[in-house]
MARDO-931487 format. One record per residue: residue in one letter; x, y, z of N, C-alpha, C in turn. Coordinates in nm, 3 decimals, m for minus. Last residue first. Layout:
N
 rest  n_east n_north    n_up ca_east ca_north   ca_up  c_east c_north    c_up
    A       X       Y       Z       X        Y       Z       X       Y       Z
...
//
This chain:
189
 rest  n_east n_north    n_up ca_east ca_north   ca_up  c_east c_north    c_up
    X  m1.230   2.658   0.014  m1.315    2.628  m0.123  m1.257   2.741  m0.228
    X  m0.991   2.463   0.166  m1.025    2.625   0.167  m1.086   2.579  m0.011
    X  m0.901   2.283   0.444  m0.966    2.278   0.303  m1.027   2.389   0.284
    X  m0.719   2.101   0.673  m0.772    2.210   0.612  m0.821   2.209   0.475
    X  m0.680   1.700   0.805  m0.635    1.857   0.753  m0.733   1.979   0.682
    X  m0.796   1.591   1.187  m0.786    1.599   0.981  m0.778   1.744   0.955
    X  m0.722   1.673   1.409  m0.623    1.559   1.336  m0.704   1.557   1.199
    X  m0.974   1.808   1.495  m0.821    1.880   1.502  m0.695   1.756   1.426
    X  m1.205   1.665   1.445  m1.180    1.764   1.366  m1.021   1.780   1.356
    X  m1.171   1.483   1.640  m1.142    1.449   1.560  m1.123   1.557   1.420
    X  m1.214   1.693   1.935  m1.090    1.619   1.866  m1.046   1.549   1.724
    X  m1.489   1.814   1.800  m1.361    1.862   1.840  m1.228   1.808   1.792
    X  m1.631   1.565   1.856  m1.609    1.608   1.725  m1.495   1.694   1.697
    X  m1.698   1.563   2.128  m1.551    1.454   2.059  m1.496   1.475   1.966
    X  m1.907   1.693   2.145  m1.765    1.797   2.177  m1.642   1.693   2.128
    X  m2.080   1.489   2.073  m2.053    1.620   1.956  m1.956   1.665   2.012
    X  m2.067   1.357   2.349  m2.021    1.305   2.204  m1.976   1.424   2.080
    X  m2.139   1.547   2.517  m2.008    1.475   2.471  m1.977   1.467   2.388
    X  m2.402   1.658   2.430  m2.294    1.733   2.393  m2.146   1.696   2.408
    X  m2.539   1.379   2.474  m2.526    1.445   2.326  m2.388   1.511   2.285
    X  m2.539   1.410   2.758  m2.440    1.241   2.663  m2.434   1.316   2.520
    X  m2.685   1.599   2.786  m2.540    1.617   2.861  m2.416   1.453   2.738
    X  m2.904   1.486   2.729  m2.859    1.637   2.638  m2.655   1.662   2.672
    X  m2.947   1.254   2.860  m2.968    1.273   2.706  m2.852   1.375   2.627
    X  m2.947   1.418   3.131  m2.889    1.329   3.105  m2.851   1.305   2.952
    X  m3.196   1.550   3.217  m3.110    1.614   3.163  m2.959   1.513   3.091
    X  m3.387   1.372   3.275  m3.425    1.427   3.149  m3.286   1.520   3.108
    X  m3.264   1.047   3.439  m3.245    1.223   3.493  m3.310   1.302   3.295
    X  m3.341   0.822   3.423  m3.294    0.906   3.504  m3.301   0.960   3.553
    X  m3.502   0.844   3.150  m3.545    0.763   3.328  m3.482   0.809   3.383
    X  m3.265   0.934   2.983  m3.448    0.987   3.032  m3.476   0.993   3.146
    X  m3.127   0.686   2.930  m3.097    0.775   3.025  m3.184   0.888   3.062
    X  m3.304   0.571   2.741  m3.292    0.550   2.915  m3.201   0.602   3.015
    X  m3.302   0.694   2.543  m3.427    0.695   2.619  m3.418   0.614   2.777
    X  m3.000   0.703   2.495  m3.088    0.849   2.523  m3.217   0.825   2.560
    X  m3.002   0.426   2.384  m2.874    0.504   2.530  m2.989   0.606   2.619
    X  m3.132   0.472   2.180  m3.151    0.329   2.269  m3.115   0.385   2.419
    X  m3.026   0.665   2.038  m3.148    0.629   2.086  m3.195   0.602   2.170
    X  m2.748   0.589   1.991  m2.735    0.617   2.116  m2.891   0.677   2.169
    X  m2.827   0.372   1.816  m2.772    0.332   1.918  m2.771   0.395   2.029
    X  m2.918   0.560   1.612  m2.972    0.400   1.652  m2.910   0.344   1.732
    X  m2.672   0.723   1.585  m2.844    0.734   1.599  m2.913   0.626   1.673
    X  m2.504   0.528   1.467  m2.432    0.607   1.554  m2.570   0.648   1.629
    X  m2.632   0.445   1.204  m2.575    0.362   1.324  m2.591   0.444   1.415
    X  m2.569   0.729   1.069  m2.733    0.707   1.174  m2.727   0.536   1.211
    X  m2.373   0.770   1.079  m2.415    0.889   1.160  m2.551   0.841   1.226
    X  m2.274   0.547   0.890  m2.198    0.537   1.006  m2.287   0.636   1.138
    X  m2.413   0.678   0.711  m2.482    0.542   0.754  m2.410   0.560   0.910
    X  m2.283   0.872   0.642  m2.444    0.899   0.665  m2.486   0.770   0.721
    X  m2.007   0.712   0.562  m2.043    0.824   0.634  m2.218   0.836   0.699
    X  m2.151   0.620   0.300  m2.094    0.497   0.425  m2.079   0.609   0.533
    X  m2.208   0.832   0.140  m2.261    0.713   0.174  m2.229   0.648   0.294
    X  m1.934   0.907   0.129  m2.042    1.014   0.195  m2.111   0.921   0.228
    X  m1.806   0.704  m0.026  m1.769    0.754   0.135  m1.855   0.802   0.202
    X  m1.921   0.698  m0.282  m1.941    0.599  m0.141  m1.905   0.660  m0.017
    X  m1.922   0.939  m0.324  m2.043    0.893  m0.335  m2.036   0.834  m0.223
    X  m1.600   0.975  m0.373  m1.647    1.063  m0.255  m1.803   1.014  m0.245
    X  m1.418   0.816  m0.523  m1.493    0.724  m0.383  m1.579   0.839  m0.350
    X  m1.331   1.038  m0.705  m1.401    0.904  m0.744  m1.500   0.825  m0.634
    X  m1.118   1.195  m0.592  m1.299    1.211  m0.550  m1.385   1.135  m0.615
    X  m0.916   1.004  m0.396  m0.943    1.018  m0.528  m1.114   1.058  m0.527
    X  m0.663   1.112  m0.194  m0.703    0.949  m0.239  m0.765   0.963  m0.362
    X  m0.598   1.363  m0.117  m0.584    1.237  m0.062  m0.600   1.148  m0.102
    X  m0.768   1.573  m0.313  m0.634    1.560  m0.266  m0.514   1.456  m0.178
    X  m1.006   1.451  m0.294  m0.974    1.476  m0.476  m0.818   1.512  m0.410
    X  m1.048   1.430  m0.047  m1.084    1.281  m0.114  m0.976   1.338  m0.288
    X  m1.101   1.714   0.024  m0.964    1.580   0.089  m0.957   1.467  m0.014
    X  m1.302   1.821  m0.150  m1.197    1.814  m0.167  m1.115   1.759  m0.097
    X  m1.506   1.615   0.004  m1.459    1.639  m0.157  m1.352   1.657  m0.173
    X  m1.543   1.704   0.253  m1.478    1.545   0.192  m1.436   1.584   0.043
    X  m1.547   1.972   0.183  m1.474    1.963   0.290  m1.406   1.845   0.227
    X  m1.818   1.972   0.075  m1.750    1.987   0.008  m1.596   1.975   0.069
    X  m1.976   1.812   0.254  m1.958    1.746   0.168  m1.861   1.812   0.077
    X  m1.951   2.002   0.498  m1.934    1.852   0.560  m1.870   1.796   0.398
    X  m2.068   2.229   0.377  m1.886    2.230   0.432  m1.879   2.094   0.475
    X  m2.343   2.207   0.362  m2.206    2.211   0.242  m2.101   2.149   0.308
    X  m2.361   2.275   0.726  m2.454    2.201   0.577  m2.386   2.245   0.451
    X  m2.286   2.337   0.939  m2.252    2.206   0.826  m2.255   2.188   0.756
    X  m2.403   2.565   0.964  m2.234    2.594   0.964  m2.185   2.470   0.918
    X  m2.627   2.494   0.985  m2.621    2.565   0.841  m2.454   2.555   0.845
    X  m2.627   2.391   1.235  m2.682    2.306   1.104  m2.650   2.369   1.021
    X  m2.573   2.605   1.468  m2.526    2.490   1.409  m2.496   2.426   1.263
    X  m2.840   2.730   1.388  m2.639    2.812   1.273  m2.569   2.712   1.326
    X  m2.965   2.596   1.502  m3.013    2.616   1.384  m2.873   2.666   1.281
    X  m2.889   2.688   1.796  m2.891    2.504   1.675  m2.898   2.504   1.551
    X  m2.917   2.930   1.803  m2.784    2.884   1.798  m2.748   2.717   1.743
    X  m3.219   2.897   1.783  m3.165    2.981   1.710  m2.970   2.941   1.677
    X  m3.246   2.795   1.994  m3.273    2.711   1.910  m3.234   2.785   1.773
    X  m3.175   2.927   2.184  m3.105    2.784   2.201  m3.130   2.752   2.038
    X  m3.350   3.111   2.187  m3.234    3.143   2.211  m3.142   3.018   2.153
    X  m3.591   2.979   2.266  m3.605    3.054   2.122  m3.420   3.081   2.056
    X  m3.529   2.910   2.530  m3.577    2.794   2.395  m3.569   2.899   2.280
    X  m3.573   3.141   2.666  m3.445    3.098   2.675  m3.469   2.991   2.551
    X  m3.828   3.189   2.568  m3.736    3.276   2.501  m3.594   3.242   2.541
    X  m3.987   2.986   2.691  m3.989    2.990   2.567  m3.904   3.101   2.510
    X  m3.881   2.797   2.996  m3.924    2.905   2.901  m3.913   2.923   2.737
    X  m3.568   2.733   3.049  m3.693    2.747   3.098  m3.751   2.875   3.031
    X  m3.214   2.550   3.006  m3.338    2.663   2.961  m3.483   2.623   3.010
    X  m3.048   2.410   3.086  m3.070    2.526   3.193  m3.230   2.584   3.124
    X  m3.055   2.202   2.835  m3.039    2.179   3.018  m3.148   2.263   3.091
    X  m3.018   2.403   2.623  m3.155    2.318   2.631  m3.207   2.284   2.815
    X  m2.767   2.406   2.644  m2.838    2.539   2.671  m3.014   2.443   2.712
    X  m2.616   2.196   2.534  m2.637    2.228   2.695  m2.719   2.331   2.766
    X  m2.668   2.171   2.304  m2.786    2.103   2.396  m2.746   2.142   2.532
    X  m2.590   2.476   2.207  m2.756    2.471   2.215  m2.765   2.334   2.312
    X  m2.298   2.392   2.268  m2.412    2.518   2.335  m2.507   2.502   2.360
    X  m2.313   2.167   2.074  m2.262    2.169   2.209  m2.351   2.302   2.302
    X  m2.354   2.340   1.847  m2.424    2.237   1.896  m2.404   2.179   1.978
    X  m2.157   2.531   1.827  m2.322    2.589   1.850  m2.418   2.486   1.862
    X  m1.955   2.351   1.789  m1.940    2.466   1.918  m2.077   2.493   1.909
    X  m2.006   2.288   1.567  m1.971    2.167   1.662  m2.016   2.235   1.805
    X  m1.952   2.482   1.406  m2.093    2.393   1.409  m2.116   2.321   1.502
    X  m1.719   2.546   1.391  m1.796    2.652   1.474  m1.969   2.614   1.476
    X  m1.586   2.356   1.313  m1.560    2.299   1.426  m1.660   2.438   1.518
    X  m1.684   2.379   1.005  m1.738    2.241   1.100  m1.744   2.245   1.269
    X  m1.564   2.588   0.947  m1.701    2.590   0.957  m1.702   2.480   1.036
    X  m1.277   2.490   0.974  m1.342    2.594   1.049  m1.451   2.596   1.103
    X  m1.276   2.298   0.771  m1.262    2.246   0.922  m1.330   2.338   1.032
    X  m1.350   2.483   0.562  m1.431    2.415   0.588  m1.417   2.355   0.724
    X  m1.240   2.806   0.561  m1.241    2.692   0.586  m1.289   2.617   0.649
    X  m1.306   3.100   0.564  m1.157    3.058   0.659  m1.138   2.916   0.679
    X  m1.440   3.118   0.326  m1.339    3.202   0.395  m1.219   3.171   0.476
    X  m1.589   2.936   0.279  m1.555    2.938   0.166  m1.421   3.062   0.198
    X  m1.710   2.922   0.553  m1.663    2.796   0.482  m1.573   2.793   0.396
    X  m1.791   3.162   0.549  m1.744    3.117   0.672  m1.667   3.030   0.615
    X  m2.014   3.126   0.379  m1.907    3.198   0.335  m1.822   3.234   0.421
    X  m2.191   3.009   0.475  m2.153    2.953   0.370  m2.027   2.999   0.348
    X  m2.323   3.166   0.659  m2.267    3.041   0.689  m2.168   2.962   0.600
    X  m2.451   3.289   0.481  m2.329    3.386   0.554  m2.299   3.236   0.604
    X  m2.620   3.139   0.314  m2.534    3.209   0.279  m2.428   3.251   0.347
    X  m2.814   3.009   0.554  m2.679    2.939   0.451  m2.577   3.011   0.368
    X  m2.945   3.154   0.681  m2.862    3.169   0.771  m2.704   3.047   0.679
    X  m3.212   3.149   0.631  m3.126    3.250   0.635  m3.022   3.233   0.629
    X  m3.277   2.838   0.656  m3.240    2.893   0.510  m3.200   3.083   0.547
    X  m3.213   2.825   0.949  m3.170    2.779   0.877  m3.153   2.824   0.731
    X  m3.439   3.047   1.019  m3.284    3.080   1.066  m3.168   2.943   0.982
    X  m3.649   2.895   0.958  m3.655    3.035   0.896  m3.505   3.055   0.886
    X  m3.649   2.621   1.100  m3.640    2.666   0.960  m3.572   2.786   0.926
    X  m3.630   2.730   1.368  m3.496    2.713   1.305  m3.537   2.677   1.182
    X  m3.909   2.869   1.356  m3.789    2.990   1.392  m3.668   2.883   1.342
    X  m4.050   2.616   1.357  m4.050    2.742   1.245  m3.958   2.818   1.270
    X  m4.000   2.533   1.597  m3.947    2.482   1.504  m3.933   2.570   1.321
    X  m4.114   2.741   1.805  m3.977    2.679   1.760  m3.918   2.670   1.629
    X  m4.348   2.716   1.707  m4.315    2.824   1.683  m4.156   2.817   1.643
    X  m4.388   2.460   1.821  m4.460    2.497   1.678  m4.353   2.601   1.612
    X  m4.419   2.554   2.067  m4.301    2.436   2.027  m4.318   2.437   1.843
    X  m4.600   2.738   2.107  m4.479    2.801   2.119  m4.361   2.664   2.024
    X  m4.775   2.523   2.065  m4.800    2.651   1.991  m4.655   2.666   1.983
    X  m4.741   2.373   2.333  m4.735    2.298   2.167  m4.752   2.464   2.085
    X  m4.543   2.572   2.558  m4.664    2.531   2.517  m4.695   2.424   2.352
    X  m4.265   2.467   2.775  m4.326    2.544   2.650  m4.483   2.445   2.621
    X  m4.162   2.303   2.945  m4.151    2.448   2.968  m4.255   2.536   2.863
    X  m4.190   2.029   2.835  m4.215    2.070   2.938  m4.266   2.197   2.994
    X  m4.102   2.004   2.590  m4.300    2.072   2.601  m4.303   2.061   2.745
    X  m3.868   1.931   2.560  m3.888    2.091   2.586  m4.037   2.131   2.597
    X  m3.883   1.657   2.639  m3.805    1.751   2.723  m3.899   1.881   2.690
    X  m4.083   1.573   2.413  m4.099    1.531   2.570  m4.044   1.654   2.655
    X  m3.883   1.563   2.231  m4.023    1.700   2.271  m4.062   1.721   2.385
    X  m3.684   1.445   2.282  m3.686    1.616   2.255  m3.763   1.694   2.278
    X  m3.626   1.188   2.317  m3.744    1.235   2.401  m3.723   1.412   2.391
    X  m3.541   1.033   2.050  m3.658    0.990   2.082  m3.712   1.110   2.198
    X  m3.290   1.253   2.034  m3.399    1.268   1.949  m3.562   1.210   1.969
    X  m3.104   1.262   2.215  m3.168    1.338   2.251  m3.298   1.371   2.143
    X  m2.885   1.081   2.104  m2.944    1.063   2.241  m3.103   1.154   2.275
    X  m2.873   1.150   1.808  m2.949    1.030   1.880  m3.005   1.029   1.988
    X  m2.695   1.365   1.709  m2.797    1.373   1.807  m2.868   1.256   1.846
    X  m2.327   1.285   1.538  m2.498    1.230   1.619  m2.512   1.299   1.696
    X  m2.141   1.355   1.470  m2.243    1.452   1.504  m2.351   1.368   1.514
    X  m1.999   1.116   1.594  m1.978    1.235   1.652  m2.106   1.374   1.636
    X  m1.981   1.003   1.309  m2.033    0.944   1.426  m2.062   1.028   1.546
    X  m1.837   1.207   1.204  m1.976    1.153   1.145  m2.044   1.101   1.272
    X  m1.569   1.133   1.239  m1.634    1.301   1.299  m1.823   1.250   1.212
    X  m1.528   0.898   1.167  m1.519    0.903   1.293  m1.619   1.026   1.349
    X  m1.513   0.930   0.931  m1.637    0.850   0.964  m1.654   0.842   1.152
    X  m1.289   1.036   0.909  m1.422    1.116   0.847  m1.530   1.004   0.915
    X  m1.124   0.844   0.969  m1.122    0.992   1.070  m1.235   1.037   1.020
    X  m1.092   0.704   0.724  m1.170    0.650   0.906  m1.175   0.738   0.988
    X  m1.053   0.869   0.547  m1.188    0.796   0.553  m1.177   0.740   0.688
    X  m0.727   0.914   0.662  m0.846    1.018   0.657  m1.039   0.999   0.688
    X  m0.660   0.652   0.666  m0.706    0.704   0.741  m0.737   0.846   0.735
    X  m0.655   0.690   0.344  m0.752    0.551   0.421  m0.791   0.611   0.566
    X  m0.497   0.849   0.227  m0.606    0.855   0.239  m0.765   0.815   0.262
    X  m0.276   0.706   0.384  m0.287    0.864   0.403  m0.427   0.886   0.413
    X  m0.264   0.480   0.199  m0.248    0.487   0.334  m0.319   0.622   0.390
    X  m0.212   0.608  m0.041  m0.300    0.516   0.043  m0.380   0.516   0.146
    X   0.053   0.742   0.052  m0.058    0.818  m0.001  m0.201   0.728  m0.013
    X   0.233   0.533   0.054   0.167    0.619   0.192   0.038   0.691   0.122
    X   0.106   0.236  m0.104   0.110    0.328  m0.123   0.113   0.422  m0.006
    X   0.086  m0.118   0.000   0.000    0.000   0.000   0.090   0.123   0.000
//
């Protein structure tokens, strides 16, 4: 095997690594559960319309974060507003600490959304070959919702617990993303 192979083998296992990592799983079977605590179904309504709205706002300038100081960048300031928001979720009471949270989830998601696939792209067309980048992404998205389906399982019983529990196992895992971010290399669009 070739270092350059090599090179761009473990890259693909570091990418599947930071995949696994942005799982929300834990905190998807009881989300609502959690936040219709504090909030009314209207207001939870409302929510979710506010991170639409702040999602398709919020791809352009997100975008160009990506296309500025780089895709690892974008990823690792996605990582950070999704760590925030579930720990924010914790403390929050009320529907304007929730409006708050959910707003910072929402530029989560947009600070991914490209920069995950153009990020692989180009490693894959500089590491190994953007020929695989289908499958990889592929096997990636699978690896994220394995990763789902497991910590599901984790996240509805850690519920029983404690309801804060879920959100606290989430933002581990996503803060792991961290580390694996910092060992794969840069990519400027």
């Amino acid at each position: 095997m070739s270092p350059a192979t090599a090179d761009g083998r473990h890259l693909v296992a570091k990418f599947y690594a930071l995949q696994a990592t942005r799982s929300t799983g834990f905190v998807s079977p009881i989300f609502a559960l959690f936040v219709l605590r504090d909030v009314s179904f209207v207001e939870y309504g409302v929510l979710s319309a506010v991170l639409s709205i702040v999602m398709v706002g919020g791809e352009l300038p997100t975008g160009y974060v990506g296309d500025r100081y780089g895709r690892r960048t974008s990823l690792a300031v996605s990582v950070g507003c999704t760590v925030v928001s579930l720990l924010g979720f914790v403390v929050a009471r009320g529907f304007v600490p929730y409006l708050a949270f959910y707003v910072i989830w929402a530029f989560a998601l947009t600070f991914a959304s490209g920069s995950v696939d153009a990020w692989l792209y180009e490693l894959l067309e500089r590491h190994l070959s953007a020929d695989a980048y289908t499958t990889i992404r592929g096997r990636g998205a699978s690896v994220m919702r394995w990763t789902s389906v497991a910590t599901m399982i984790g996240g509805g019983a850690l519920y029983v617990v404690d309801p804060a529990y879920p959100f606290l196992a989430s933002a581990t895992l996503n803060a792991l993303g961290l580390v694996v971010l910092r060992a794969m290399p840069e990519s400027r669009g």
